[in-house]
VEXDREN-2710 file (C-alpha; in Angstrom, 1 decimal):
% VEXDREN-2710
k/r/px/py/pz
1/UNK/32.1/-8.2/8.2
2/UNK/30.3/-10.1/10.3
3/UNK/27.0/-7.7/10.1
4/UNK/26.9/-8.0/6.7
5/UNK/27.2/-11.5/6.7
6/UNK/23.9/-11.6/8.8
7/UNK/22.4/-8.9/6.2
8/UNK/22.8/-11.6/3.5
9/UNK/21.4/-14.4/5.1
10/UNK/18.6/-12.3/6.1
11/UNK/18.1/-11.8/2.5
12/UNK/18.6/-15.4/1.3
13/UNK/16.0/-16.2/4.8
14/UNK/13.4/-13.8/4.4
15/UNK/9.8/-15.2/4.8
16/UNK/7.7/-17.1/2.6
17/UNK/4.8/-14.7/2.3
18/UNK/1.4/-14.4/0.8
19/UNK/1.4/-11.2/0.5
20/UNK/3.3/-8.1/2.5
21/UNK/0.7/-5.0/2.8
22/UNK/2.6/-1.7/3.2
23/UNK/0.8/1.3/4.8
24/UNK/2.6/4.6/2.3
25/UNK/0.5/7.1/3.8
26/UNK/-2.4/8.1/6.8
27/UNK/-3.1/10.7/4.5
28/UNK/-7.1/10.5/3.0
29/UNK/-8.3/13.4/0.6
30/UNK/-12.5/11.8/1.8
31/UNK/-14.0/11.9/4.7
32/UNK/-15.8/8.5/5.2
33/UNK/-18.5/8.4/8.0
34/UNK/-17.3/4.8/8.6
35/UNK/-13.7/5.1/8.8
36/UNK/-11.2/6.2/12.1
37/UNK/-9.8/8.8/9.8
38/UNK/-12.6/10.4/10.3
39/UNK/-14.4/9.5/13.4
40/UNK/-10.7/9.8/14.9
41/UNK/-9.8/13.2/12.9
42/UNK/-9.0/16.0/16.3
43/UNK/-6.3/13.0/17.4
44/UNK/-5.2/11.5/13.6
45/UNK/-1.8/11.7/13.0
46/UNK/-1.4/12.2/9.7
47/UNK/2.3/11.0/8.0
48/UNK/3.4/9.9/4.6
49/UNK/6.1/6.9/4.4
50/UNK/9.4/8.4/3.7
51/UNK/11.0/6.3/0.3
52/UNK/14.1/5.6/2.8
53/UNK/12.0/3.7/5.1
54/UNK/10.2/1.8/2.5
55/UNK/13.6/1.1/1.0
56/UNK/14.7/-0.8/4.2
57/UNK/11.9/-3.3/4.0
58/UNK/12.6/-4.3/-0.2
59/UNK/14.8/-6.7/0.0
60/UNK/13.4/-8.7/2.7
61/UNK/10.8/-9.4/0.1
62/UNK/12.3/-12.3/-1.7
63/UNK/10.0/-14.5/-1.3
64/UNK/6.5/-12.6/-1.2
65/UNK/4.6/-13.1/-3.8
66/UNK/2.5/-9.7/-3.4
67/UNK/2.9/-5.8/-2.5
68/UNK/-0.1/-4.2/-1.3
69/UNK/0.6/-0.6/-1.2
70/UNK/-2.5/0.2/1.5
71/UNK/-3.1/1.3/5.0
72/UNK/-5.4/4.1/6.5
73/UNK/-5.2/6.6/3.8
74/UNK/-5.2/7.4/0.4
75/UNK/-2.1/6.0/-1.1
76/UNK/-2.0/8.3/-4.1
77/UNK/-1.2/10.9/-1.9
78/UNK/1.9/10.1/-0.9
79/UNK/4.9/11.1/-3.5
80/UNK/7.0/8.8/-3.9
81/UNK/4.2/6.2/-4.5
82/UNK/5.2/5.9/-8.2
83/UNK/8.7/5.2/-7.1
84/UNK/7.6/2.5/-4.6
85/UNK/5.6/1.0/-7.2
86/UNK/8.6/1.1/-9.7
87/UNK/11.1/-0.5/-6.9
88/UNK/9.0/-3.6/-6.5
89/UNK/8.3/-4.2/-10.2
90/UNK/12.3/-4.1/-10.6
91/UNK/12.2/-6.9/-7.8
92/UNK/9.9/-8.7/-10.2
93/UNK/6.6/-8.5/-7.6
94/UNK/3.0/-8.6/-7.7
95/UNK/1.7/-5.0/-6.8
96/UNK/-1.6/-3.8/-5.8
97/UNK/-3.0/-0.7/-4.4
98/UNK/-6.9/0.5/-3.5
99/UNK/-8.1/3.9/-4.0
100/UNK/-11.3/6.0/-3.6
101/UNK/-10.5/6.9/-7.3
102/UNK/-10.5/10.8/-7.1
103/UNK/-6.8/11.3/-7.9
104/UNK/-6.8/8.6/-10.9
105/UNK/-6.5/11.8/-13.5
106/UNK/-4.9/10.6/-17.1
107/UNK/-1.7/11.0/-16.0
108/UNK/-1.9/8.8/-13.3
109/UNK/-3.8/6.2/-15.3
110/UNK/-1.2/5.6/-17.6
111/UNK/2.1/6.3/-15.6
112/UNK/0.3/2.9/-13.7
113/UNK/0.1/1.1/-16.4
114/UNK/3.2/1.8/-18.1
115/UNK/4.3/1.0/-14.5
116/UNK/3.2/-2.3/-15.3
117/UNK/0.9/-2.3/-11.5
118/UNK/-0.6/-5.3/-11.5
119/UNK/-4.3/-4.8/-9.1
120/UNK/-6.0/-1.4/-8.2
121/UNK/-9.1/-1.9/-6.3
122/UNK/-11.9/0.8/-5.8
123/UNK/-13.5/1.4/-3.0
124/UNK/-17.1/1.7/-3.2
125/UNK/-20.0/2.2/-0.6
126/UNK/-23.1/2.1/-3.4
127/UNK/-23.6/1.7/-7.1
128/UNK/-25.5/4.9/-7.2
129/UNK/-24.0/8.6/-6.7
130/UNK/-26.6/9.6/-3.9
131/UNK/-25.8/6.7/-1.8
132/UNK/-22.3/6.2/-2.4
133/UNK/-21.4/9.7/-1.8
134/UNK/-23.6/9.8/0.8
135/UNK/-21.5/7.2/2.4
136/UNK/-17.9/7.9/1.3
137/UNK/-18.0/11.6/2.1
138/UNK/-15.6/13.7/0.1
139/UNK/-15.0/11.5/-3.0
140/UNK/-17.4/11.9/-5.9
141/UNK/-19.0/8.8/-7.8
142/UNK/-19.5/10.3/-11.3
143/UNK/-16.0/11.5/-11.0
144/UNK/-14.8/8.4/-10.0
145/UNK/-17.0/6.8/-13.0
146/UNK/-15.4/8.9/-15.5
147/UNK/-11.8/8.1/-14.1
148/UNK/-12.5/4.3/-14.8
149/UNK/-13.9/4.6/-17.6
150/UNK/-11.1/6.5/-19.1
151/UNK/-8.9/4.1/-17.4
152/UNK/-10.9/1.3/-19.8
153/UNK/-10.2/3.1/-22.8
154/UNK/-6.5/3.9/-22.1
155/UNK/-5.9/0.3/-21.5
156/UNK/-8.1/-0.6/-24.8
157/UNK/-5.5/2.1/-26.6
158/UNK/-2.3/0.3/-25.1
159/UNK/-3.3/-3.1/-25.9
160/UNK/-2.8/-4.3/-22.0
161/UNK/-5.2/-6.1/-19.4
162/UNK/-3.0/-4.5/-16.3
163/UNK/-3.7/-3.0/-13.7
164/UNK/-6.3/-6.1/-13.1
165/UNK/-9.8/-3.8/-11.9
166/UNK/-11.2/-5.0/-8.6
167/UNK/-13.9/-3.3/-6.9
168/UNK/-14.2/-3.2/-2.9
169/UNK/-18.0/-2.7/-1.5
170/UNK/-18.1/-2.1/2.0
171/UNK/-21.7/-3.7/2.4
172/UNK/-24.3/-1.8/5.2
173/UNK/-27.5/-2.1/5.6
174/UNK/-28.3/1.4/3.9
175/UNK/-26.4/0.6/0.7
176/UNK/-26.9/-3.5/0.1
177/UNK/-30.3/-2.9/-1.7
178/UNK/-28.5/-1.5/-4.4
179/UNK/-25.6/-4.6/-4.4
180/UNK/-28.0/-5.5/-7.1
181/UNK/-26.6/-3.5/-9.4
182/UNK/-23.0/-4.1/-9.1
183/UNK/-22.6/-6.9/-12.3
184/UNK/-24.1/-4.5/-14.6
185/UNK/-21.3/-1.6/-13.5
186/UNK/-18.3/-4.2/-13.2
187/UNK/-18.9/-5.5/-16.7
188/UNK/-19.7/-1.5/-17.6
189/UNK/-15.9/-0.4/-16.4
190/UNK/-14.3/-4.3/-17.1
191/UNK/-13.8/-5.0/-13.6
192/UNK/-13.2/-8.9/-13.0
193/UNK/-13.1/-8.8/-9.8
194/UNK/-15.5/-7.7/-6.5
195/UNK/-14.9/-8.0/-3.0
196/UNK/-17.6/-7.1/-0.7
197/UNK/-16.7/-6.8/3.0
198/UNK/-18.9/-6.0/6.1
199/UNK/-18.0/-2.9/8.9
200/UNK/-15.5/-4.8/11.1
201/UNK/-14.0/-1.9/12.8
202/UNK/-16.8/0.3/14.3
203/UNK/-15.5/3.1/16.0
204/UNK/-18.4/5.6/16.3
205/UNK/-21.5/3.2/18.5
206/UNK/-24.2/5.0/16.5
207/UNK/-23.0/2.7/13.3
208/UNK/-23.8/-0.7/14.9
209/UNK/-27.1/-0.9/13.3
210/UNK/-25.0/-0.3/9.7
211/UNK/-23.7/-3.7/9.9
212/UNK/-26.1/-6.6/8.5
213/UNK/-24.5/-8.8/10.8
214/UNK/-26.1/-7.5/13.2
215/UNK/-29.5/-7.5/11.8
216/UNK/-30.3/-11.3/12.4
217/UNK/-33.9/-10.6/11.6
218/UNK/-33.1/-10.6/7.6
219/UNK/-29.8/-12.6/7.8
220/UNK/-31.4/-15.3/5.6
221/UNK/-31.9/-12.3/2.9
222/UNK/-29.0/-11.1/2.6
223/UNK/-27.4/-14.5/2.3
224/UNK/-30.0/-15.8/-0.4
225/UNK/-29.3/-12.4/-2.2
226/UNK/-25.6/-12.5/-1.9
227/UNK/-25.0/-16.2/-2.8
228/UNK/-27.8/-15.3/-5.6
229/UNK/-25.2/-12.3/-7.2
230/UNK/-22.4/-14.5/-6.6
231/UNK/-24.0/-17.4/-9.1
232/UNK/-25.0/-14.6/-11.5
233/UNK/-21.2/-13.2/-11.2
234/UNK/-20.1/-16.7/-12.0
235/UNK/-22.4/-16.9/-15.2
236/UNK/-20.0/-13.5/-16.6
237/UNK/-16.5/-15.0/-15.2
238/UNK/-16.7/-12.0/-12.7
239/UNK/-15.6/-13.2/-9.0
240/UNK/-17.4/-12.3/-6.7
241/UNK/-16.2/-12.9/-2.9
242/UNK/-18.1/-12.1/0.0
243/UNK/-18.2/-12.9/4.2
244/UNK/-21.3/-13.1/6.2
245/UNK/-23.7/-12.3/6.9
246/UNK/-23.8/-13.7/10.1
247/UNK/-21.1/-14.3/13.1
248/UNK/-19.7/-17.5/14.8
249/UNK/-18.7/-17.0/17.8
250/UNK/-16.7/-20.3/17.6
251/UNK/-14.7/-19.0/14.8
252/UNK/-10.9/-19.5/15.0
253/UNK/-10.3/-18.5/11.7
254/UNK/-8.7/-15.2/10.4
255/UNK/-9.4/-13.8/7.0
256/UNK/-7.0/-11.2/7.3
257/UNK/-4.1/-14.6/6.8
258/UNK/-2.3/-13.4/9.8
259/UNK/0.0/-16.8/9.6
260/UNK/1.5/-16.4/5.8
261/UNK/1.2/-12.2/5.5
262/UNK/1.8/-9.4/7.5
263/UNK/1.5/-5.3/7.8
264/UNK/4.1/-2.9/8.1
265/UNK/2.3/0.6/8.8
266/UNK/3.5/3.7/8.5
267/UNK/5.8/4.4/11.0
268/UNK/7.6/0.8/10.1
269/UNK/5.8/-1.2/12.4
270/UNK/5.4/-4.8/11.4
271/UNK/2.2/-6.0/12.6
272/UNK/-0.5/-9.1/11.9
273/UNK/-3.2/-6.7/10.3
274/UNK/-4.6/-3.0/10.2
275/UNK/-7.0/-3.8/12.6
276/UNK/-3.8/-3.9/15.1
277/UNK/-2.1/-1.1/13.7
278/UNK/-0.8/1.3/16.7
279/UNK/-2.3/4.1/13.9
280/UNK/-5.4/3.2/15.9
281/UNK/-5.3/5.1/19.2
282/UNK/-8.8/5.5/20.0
283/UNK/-11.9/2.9/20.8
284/UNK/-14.2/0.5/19.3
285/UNK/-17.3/-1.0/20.0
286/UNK/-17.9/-4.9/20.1
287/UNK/-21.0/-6.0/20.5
288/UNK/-22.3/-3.9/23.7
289/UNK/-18.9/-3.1/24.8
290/UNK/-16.5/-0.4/24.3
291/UNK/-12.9/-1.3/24.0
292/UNK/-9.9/0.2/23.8
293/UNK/-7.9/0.1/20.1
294/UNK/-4.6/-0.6/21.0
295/UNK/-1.8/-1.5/18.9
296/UNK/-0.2/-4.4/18.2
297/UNK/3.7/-4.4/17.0
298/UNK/6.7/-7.0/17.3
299/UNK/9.2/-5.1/16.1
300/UNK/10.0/-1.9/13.4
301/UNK/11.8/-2.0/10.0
302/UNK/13.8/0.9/11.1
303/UNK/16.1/-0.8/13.4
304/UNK/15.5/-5.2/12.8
305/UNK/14.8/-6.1/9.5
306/UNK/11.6/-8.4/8.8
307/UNK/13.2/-11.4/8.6
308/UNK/14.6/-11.3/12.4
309/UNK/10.8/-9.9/13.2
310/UNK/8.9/-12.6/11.6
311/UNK/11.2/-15.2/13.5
312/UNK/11.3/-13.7/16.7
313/UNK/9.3/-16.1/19.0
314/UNK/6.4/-14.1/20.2
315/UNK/5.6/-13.4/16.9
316/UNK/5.8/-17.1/16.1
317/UNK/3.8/-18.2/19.3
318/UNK/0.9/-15.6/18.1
319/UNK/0.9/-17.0/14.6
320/UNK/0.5/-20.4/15.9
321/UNK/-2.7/-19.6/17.2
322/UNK/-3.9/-19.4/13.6
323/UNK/-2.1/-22.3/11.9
324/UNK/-5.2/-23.8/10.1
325/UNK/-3.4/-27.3/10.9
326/UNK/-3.5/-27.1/14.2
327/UNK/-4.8/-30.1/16.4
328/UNK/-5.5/-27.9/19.4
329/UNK/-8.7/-28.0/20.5
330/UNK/-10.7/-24.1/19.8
331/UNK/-11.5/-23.0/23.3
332/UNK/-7.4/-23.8/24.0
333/UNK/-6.5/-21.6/21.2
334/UNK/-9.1/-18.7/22.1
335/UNK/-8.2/-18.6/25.8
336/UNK/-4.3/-18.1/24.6
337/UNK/-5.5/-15.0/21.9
338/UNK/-4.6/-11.2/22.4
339/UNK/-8.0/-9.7/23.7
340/UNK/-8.1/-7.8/20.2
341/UNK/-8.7/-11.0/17.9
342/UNK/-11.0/-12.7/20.6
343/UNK/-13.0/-9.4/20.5
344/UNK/-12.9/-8.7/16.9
345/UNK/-15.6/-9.1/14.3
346/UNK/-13.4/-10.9/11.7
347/UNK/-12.7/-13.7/13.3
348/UNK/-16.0/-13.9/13.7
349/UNK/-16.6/-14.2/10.1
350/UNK/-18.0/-10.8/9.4
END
């Protein structure tokens, strides 16, 4: 009886989130030159989140706003993804997912939207095929075109604006010439939305010249010419976010909202962000070091549920370090951080 009671309250308690992002699947059908799936592919463990263990987490999501059905794979892949999606529209949430857009067949498309998913974001690496395939080994632009397209059309037929169509450019310095042409292609497949996001995670060395952050020759040009897109992205009601160019070392910031969201990976590990996930067993380079990747967790769905893991109080202690109304002073605050986030390239601002 007295369990339960606990159960309950951990219900009614649970925490006031942003946004919960769920990792279904370390499964990828691409082969991206960028990514640790890759780079990291003789050692990846590959695993799908069983519906069980996704189960466990549900209704400790009372009061999050958004489920973000995304880790270091392909979520697509896994299943029971429908049925995940389906469980947390039942709880009345917000649910989002990213894709490389190779599995979105007809089917898909409208099982989604008759799903009623709310955001599906598509990952791009360059608005042309040559460069973006180039990039994002494995997945195929055309194709992925032709799947968004016909996701326009099916959307047109069924009268409905969802799934909302945001596109995700990961921004290098061999693909941001053609950033340029990204307006003309969101309006082209209705996309209202485009996120652009620098190589924060660079596991192979050889890919430090890839990030413009990096390149502080030109940083004034790809500031002018981002802030320029953004201005014309406002003109056609298009958002248009981006970070960069350059780092500050000073930074005691964290884009990835580590104080009001959190990760739970695949295994049922509730960590800050993917950057910490213990997925991750391999090394990174930072600046002109290498360092080891090592995960981050404070406790597993499987046997606590989140609400006894977001109020344990290490987990409290390390979100206080990122409390934007904080009054301690920055070098306190960065001397107290794991070595991960004072060595990472987002809090940097890239």
């Amino acid at each position: 009886m007295f369990e339960w009671v606990k159960r309950q309250l951990d219900k009614i308690g649970s925490p006031n989130l942003d946004w919960v992002q769920v990792e279904v699947t370390t499964y990828c059908n691409g082969a991206c030159v960028y990514c640790p799936h890759t780079l990291m592919r003789h050692r990846w463990a590959n695993r799908h989140m069983p519906i069980e263990l996704f189960c466990k987490l549900v209704p400790f999501l009372r009061n999050t706003d958004l489920v973000y059905l995304q880790g270091w794979g392909e979520p697509l892949l896994n299943n029971d993804f429908f049925e995940m999606v389906r469980i947390c529209k039942d709880q009345g949430k917000r649910v989002g997912f990213t894709t490389n857009g190779m599995l979105l067949t007809e089917d898909t498309i409208r099982t989604l939207i008759d799903l009623q998913l709310d955001i599906i974001g598509i990952s791009l690496a360059g608005t042309t095929a040559k460069t973006h395939n180039q990039i994002r080994k494995g997945t195929d632009f055309n194709k992925v075109i032709s799947h968004l397209e016909r996701l326009c059309k099916i959307q047109i037929e069924k009268k409905t604006r969802v799934p909302a169509l945001h596109l995700a450019y990961l921004m290098l310095k061999s693909n941001f010439h053609e950033l340029k042409e990204i307006l003309p292609f969101a309006k082209r497949i209705g996309a209202k939305q485009i996120v652009v996001s620098n190589l924060t995670l660079i596991v192979d060395p050889k890919l430090l010249e890839e990030a413009i952050f990096n390149d502080t020759v030109h940083t004034d040009y790809y500031r002018n010419a981002l802030d320029e897109i953004r201005h014309r992205a406002g003109c056609e009601n298009i958002i248009f976010e981006y970070h960069g160019p350059g780092l500050d070392d000073a930074s005691i910031c964290c884009r990835e909202n580590v104080h009001r969201a959190c990760v739970i990976n695949v295994e049922g590990e509730v960590v800050p962000c993917v950057l910490t996930n213990p997925v991750l067993s391999s090394y990174y380079t930072f600046k002109d070091q290498s360092l080891p990747l090592r995960g981050m967790s404070f406790g597993n769905i499987r046997s606590e549920s989140l609400t006894r893991i977001w109020n344990k109080k290490e987990y409290a202690r390390f979100r206080d370090l990122f409390d934007p109304e904080t009054r301690r002073k920055p070098e306190q605050i960065r001397s107290q951080m794991p070595q991960c986030c004072v060595k990472c390239y987002k809090r940097l601002g890239a």
